[in-house]
C-alpha positions, 0 to 999 in steps of 0.5 A, a space after each residue: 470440471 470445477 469452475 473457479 470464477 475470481 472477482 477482480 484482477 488485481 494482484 491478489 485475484 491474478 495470484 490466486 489463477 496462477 497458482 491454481 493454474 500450477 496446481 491443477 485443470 480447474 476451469 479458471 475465470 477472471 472478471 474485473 471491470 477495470 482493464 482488460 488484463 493485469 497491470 501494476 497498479 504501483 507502477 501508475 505513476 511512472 506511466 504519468 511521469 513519462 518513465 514507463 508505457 502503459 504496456 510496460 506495467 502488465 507483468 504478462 504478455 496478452 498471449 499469456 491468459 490464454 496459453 495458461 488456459 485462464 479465460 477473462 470477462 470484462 464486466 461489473 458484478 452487479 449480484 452475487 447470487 450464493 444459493 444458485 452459485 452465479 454472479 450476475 453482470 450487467 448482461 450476463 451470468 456466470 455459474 461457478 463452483 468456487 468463487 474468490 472476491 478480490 476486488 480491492 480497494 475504493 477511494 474514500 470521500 466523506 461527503 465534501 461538498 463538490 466532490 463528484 465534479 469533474 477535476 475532483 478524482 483518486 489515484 487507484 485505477 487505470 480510470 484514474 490515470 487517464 483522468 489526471 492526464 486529460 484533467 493536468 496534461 501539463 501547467 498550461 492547462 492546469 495551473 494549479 491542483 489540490 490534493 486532500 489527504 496525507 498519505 502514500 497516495 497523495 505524496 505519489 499524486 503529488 509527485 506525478 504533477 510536479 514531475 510536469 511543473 504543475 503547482 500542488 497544495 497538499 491539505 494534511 489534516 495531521 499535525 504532522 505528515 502521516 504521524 498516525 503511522 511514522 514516528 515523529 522524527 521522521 514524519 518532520 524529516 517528510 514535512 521538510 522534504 516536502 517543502 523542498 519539493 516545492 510543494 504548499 504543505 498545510 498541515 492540520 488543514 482539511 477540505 471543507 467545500 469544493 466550489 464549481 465553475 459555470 461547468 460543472 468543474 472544480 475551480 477552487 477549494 474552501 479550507 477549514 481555516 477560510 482559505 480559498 483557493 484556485 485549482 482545477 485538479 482536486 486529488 482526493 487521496 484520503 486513504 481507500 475503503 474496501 470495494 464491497 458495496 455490490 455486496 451489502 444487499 447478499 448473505 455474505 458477511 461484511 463488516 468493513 470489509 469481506 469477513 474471512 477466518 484464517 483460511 480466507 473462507 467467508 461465512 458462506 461454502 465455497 466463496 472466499 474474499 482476498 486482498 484489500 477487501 477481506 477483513 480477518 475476523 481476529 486480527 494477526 498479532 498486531 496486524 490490521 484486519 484490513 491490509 491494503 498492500 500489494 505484497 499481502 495480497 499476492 500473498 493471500 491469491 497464493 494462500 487461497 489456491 493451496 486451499 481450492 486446490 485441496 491443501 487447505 492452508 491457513 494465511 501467515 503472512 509473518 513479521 510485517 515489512 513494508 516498502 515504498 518512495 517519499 519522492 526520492 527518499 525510499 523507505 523501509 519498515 520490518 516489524 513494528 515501529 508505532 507513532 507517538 499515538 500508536 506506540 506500547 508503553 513497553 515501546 522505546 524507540 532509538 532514532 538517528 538522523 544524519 546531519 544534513 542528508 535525508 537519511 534516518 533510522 529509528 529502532 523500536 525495542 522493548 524498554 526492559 529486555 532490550 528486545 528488537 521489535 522493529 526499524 523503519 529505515 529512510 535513505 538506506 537500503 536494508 536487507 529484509 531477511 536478515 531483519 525477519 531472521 533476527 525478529 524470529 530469534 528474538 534479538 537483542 538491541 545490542 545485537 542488531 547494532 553489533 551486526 548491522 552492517 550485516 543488514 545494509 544492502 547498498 551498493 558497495 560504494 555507497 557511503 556506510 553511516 553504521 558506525 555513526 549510528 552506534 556512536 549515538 547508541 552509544 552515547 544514548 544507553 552508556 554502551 560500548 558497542 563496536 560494529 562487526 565486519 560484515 559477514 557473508 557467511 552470517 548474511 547468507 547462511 542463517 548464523 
């Protein structure tokens, strides 16, 4: 019987059992070093904030594994030896036919002073979660924590200790909270939220030493700007790398992360790598060739089992969307909505914000065809597949402000803010734009 061995029970590595599991008798075995079973990880901040159990966040029951025939080892994988076809643990081997790197993602340090000692952690693993509850159990204990790094990460730290009142300084390196990624209308509309949050933002500040207590302990860190100042937590959320280390002494290509083609093969037969360690060769149309997101990663443990399992099937992960919370704001992005720094010279963004709630859009288009290319939505639900629908068809500006009320997904009586952003369309293009009424039959039906 075919012996298919996963590196990794992330969402990407438990994807790709599942759906060989529905396809076929394949042996099946995950190894992780982390937990014992599959959990999600998005959901680590809710089992700090008091919301949720531990138990709560693994999707399965412990008696699933074994009932789907999918046997686990808990272990490091210290070598991967491809000519034998076996990973080396620490105390073991394990043969395969068909290996699957999933192994996810690291935090990143960039070799600050200080950053191994105790107090100074990431935000990634179940290690992680139960370090921060016994390094910040509560503001007796810790009185103050520092987090580097300015991204969804460190607002998700952030929020988790200010749920327990701990106080939280925020080291943003950018002018302007995540302006690589957002639009500066929005990344000033997170900087105030933020503040109102009772949160110390300094931005344009970066970690320049960790100082250690007679312990061995983070006390204190020193600033770029000569600050010092007193913590004994330090979150260093300075975004993830690939978790390919373990590789670099194999003939498995790596660049920043696990080289793959389209079918998510590595340059050796038989070993494929998925999820937040694989990196395409050629990017996906504006893709990144890393991407470190849950959706994309089920995505791919689906793809790379329709190929295991003779299907070959090449990843197309289609327009990118994406989701997630600033605090209480939650966010959306279908398409492409680029930066300042990052945006086409064809790329014209229209922006609303509404005048005293949290709440905006901004919609990208092309300056000269009025093509839709993308929105990011805060404080406003919108509906992923009407805006897949119309990135496919290629629609116009005037037409998704025609028909965006078609795309809300607020509950119906949540106040509805589309006639006041086509006003300011309006105003801004000289059009005469009225909204249509929203149309089950155009939201359900394709038309």
């Amino acid at each position: 019987m075919e012996h298919i061995v996963i590196i990794g029970n992330g969402i990407a590595g438990v994807s790709a059992a599942r759906h060989i599991r529905k396809l076929s008798d394949k042996k099946i075995t995950i190894v992780s070093a982390e937990t014992e079973y599959f959990f999600s990880r998005t959901a680590l901040m809710y089992v700090y904030m008091g919301h949720m159990k531990f138990k709560h966040i693994q999707p399965y029951e412990n008696w699933f594994w074994k009932k789907n025939r999918i046997d686990l080892v808990q272990g490091y994988v210290t070598k991967i030896d491809a000519n034998r076809k076996e990973i080396v643990l620490e105390n073991t081997t394990i043969s395969y036919d068909k290996l699957i790197i999933a192994t996810g993602s690291k935090p990143n340090k960039f070799g600050w002073p200080g950053q191994d000692l105790q107090g100074v952690q990431g935000l990634y693993s179940k290690q992680d979660l139960d370090n921060l509850e016994k390094n910040a159990p509560n503001k007796e204990q810790c009185k103050r924590a520092v987090i580097v790094g300015g991204g969804l990460i460190g607002i998700e730290m952030a929020e988790m200790l200010r749920s327990r009142k701990i106080p939280v300084t925020f080291l943003v390196r950018e002018e302007s909270f995540w302006n690589g990624v957002l639009p500066k209308g929005e990344s000033a509309l997170i900087n105030e939220h933020i503040e109102e949050h009772h949160i110390d933002l300094r931005l344009g500040t970066n970690l320049k030493e960790i100082i250690a207590d007679e312990h061995g302990c983070a006390k204190a860190v020193v600033t770029d700007k000569g600050d010092t100042i007193a913590c004994t937590v330090v979150g260093l959320t300075a975004g993830v790398s690939p978790n390919v280390d373990f590789l670099k002494e194999t003939d498995i290509e790596i660049g920043r992360g696990v080289l793959v083609n389209r079918f998510l093969e590595t340059n050796n037969k038989d070993i494929y790598a998925i999820g937040d360690c694989a990196e395409q060769r050629e990017a996906i149309g504006q893709r990144r060739t890393i991407e470190a997101v849950w959706y994309t990663g089920r995505m791919m443990g689906e793809t790379v089992a329709q190929t295991i399992c003779g299907n070959p099937l090449e990843y197309k992960p289609g327009h990118w969307f994406n989701s997630a919370k600033f605090l209480d704001i939650e966010y959306q992005t279908y398409g492409w909505v680029f930066s300042e720094q990052s945006k086409n010279e064809y790329e014209e963004h229209f922006h609303w914000r509404h005048a005293k709630e949290k709440i905006c859009i901004t919609i990208a288009f092309h300056k000269e065809t009025k093509q839709f290319l993308g929105i990011n939505t805060f404080g406003i639900r919108m509906r992923h597949a009407i805006f897949d629908r119309w990135l496919t068809q290629e629609k116009n500006m005037d037409y998704v402000m025609e028909y965006l009320k078609d795309a809300n997904f607020d509950p119906e009586f949540y106040k509805q803010y589309e006639s006041e952003i086509i006003s300011k369309y309006n105003a801004t293009y000289g059009t005469t734009i009225t909204a249509k009424k929203k149309s089950w039959k155009r939201i359900f039906n394709n038309v």
